[in-house]
C-alpha angles and dihedrals in degrees: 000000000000100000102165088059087049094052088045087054087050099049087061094075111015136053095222131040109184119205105204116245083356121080131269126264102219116197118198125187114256120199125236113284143198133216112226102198089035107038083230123165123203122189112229104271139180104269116209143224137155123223116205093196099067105079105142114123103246085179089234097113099028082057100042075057097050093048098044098046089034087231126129125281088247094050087053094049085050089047094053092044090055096044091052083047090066094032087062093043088054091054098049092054087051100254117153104230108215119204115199108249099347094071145239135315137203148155120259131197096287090053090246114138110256120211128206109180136217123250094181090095139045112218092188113102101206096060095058106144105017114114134179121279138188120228120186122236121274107236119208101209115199108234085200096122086049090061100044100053087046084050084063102057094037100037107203101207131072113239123205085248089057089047088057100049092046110028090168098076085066086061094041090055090052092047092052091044089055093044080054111053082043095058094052099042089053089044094051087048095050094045094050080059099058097043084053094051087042099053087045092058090038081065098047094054096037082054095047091040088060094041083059089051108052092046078053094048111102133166128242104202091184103040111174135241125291109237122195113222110201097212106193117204131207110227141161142088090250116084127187096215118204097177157325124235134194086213123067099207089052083059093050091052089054098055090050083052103057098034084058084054094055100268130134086229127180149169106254102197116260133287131234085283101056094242112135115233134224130205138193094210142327126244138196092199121070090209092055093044094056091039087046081047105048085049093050090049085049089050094061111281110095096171092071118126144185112250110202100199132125107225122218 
């Protein structure tokens, strides 16, 4: 049986894969990085780890077995205890157990399972199709030697000798100097004219706007008792997911049904495939949403997962 291209099946669409009596290969988005000594780009991508503690049977993988190999749920879950017999066995006797595009795994000093992962594979759907790429840096040249030589042929200052040859341009600086001080002393006169028209008008409306308002000012003599409404609102990057539903309406019965379960139940938008998406509760911590996720497996539904998406 070929377990480790069950489990990568399996990362593609959920965030844990548990092996039974084993340990969990947890997978996290990763954002887009870049190299800085190589100009490297690299797309987001699934990271992965593997956690020895987490060894309860969720059924994912036991019923991805069963479908594939068309055999009943019990001869899968016999098939996977024998297989993690052997796996165990491997690492006593110091193997180094090597999973096809997950990674490889080993026993260190303290006898806990080490884990080195693949980076052959993104698990992370919505970068298919996105590889790595090189770009080459971008180099900034000083064009000082380039002015300097066009300094040389347009000088910029003007020298005495320049003064003398075209004395016109002494009498065309004091022209423009005087332009100049005119101009601003005419702007600063016309502006102190408008701020003086603007504030006028900013009083006539302030004094009609109150004079509105206090022929709109009445006076309640029973008002009635403030009431304090606790809106509780469902926030975090981590969803529970129960289902998603081509039909809207299908969606909206769901969440009837598990908030009359006791569920703080919503629709969750829909996903790339138009399907709208349910989900059980929303959480802000990793660790509560798989904990809120193994008990609503345990409870009967065993095609919950764990959505990882910040909603607008």
């Amino acid at each position: 049986m070929q377990l480790e291209q069950y489990i990568s099946d399996l990362l593609y669409r959920y965030e844990c894969v548990t092996v039974p009596n084993f340990g969990a290969f947890l997978s996290q988005r990763v954002s887009a990085t870049v190299h800085e000594s190589t100009n490297a780009f690299y797309p987001p991508k699934k990271s992965l780890t593997f956690n020895e503690q987490i060894q309860t049977n969720d059924g994912i993988l036991v019923r991805y077995i069963a479908d594939v190999e068309k055999i009943p749920f019990e001869a899968a879950s016999n098939k996977i205890e024998k297989r993690v017999k052997s796996l165990k066995s491997n690492l006593t006797e110091g193997e180094t157990l090597i999973f096809e595009n997950i990674g490889e795994l080993k026993l260190n000093n303290e006898h806990k399972i080490e884990f080195n992962p693949s980076y052959h594979l993104n698990y992370l759907t919505d970068a298919f199709g996105l590889a790595q790429f090189t770009s080459p840096a971008v180099s900034r040249e000083v064009y000082k030697e380039e002015v300097e030589a066009i300094e040389k042929i347009v000088p910029i200052a003007v020298t005495p000798e320049k003064r003398n040859a075209r004395p016109y341009l002494k009498y065309a600086a004091i022209a423009l100097i005087a332009l100049t001080i005119g101009g601003l002393g005419g702007s600063k006169y016309y502006l102190n004219d408008v701020e003086a028209h603007n504030q006028i008008a900013q009083e006539e409306a302030n004094a009609q706007l109150d004079s509105k308002v206090q022929e709109a000012t009445f006076i309640i003599s029973n008002p009635l008792p403030a009431i304090t409404l606790n809106v509780t609102k469902n926030t975090g990057n981590y969803h529970v997911v129960a289902g998603a539903f081509r039909v809207e309406e299908n969606s909206d019965k769901k969440v009837e049904q598990l908030q009359a379960q006791g569920y703080k139940a919503r629709k969750i938008g829909t996903n790339r495939f138009g399907l709208h998406q349910v989900a059980y509760d929303s959480y802000t911590n990793r660790s509560e949403a798989l904990q809120a996720l193994n008990t609503v497996r345990q409870n009967g539904n065993r095609d919950a997962w764990l959505l990882v998406k910040k909603l607008n």
